[in-house]
N, C-alpha and C positions, 0 to 999 in steps of 0.2 A: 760585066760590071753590075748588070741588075739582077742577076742569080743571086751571088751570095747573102746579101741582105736579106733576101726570103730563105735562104738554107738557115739563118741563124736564129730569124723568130722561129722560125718551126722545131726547131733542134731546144729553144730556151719555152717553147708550150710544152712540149714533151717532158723534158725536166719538171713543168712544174705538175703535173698530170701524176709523176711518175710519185713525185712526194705527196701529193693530195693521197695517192691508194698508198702510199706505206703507213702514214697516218694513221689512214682509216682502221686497216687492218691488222696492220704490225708485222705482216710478210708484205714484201713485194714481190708483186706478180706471180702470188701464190694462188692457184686455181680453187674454187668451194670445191668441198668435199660432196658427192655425189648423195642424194638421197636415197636411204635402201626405201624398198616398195614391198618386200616380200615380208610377211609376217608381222608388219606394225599397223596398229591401232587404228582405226578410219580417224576423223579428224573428230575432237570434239569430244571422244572418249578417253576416260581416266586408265591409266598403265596399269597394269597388274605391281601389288607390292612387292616388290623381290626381297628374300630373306637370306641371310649372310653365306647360305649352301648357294645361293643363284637360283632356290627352284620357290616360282610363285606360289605364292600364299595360296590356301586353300579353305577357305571360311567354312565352317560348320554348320552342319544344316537345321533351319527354323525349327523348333519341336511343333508336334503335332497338336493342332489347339484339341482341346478336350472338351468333348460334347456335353452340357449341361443342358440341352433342352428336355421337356418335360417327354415321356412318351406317351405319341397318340393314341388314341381310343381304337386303335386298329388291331395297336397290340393286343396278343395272345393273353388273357388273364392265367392268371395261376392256376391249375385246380386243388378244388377244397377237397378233401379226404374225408367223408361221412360215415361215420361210425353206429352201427345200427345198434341200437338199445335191447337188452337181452331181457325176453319177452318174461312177463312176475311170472312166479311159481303159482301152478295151480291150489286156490285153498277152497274147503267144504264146511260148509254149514255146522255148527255148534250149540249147543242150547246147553243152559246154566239156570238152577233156581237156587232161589237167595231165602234165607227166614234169619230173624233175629235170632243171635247168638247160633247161628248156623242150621238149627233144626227145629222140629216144630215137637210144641210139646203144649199137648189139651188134658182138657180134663172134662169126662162126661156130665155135660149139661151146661159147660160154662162157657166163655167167649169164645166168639171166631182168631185163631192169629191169621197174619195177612200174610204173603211170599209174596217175589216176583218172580217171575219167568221170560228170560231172556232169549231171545237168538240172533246167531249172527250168523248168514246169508256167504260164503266165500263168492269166489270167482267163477267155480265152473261150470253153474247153472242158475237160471232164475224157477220158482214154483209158479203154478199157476191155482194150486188149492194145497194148504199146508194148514194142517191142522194142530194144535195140542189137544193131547187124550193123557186122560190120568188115569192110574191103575195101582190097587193095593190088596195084597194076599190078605184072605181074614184071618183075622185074629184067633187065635187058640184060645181066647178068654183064660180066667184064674178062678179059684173061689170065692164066689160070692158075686158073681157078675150075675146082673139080672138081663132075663130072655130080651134081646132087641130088635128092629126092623131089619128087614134086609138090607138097607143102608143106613148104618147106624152115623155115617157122616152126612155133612153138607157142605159139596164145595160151591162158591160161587166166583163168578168173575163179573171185577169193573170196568163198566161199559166206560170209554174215554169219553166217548161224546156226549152224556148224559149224566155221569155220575154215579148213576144207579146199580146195585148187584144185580147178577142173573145166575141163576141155575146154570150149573157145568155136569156133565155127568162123572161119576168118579165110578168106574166099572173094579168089582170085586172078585178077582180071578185067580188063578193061579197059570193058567196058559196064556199065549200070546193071541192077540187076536190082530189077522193080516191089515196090511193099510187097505184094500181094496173096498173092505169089509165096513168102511169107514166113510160118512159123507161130511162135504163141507168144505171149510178152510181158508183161509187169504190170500190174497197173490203178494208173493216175496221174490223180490227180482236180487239182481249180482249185488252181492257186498255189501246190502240193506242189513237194518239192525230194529227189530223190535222188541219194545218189554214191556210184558202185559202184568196188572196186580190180581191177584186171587188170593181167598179167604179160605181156610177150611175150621169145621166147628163138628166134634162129636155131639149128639145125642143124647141124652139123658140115658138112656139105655143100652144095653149093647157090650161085646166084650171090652178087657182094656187088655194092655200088651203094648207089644212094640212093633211094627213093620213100615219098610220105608216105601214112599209114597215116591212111585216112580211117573218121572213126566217124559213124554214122547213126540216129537215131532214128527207128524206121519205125511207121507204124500198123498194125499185119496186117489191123483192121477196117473198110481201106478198101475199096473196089469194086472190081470188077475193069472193066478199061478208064478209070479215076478218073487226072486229070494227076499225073504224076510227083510234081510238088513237094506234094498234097494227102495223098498217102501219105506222104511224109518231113519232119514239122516241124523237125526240127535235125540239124543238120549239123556237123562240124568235121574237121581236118585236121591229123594232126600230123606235126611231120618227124622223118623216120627217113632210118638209115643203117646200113648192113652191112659190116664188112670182115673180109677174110681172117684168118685166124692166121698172124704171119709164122714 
């Protein structure tokens, strides 16, 4: 008699147990589905995005940053390609004489005209004694030329540093006379350039004609027995002419 009263609460808890989990769930006494373990995510971390084939995404890789720093002082410099300068051509000594209107043209007994005489020194030696020497064939005279000195001219040169004329010798010759043979002269170094003024004046007396009045740049420091042309680097030729007083 006091059983069944407790079979019936317990049979009507049950009942109501059995509606509370249908409720809940919407199955009754339908067991959770197992959690897989193999191959899923630890806890906390985002899924892979799956794309409509099922195979995950695969993001493309960061490009590479690209180096703007300066570079250091350690680096290699460039090298410079030096171009060596192609050494001047060798040049030699020159001499030039100048007179108004090109030549010189006296008359016995009257003014001096004046020249210059020029040289210019090249590259491939300096002098240490360089003279000018003047030198003129005599005259064959004409008729009526009266007897004159052995030098019927007078050349002279102006002194720079004083102003003054001085006696030049002007040698009367027909052969050559060697530079050895010859004292004097000034030192003329590479590429130098000097121009000296001289005067020439005939004589009252003496023949007249025509011969040109050769000027010479001799070395006096050459050898003796040395070729001609080794003692004389410049040379020139000016024309002259002489006539009587009529």
């Amino acid at each position: 008699m006091h059983v069944r009263p407790r079979l019936l609460i317990a049979s009507a808890v049950l009942a109501a147990l059995s509606a509370v989990l249908t409720a809940c769930t919407g199955h009754p006494d339908t067991p959770a589905a197992p959690t897989r373990s193999s191959g899923a995510p630890p806890s906390g971390s985002a899924s892979p995005t799956a794309t409509g084939s099922g195979t995950p995404a695969v993001s493309s890789p960061a490009p590479a940053p690209t180096s703007t720093s300066t570079p250091t002082s350690s680096a290699t410099p460039a090298k410079t390609q030096t171009v060596s300068a192609a050494p001047a051509p060798a040049t030699r000594l020159s001499l030039t004489a100048a007179a108004a209107g090109g030549r010189l043209n006296l008359v016995r007994g009257g003014p001096a005209q004046e020249f210059t005489v020029t040289v210019r020194n090249g590259n491939s030696r300096a002098y240490g004694h360089l003279l000018i020497a003047f030198q003129m064939e005599p005259l064959t005279g004409e008729p009526g030329d009266l007897p004159g000195p052995a030098s019927p001219y007078v050349l002279e040169r102006r002194d720079p540093a004083t102003g003054s004329w001085r006696a030049v010798d002007l040698r009367m010759a027909t052969d050559a006379k060697p530079a050895h043979l010859y004292e004097g002269g000034a030192p003329l170094a590479r590429d130098a350039v000097r121009t000296e003024r001289y005067r020439l004046r005939a004589t009252a007396t003496g023949p007249s004609g025509s011969s040109p009045l050769m000027v010479y740049a001799l070395d006096t420091d050459a050898a003796e027995g040395a070729p001609l042309d080794s003692g004389r680097p410049g040379y020139f030729s000016l024309p002259h002419t002489t006539r009587r007083i009529l």
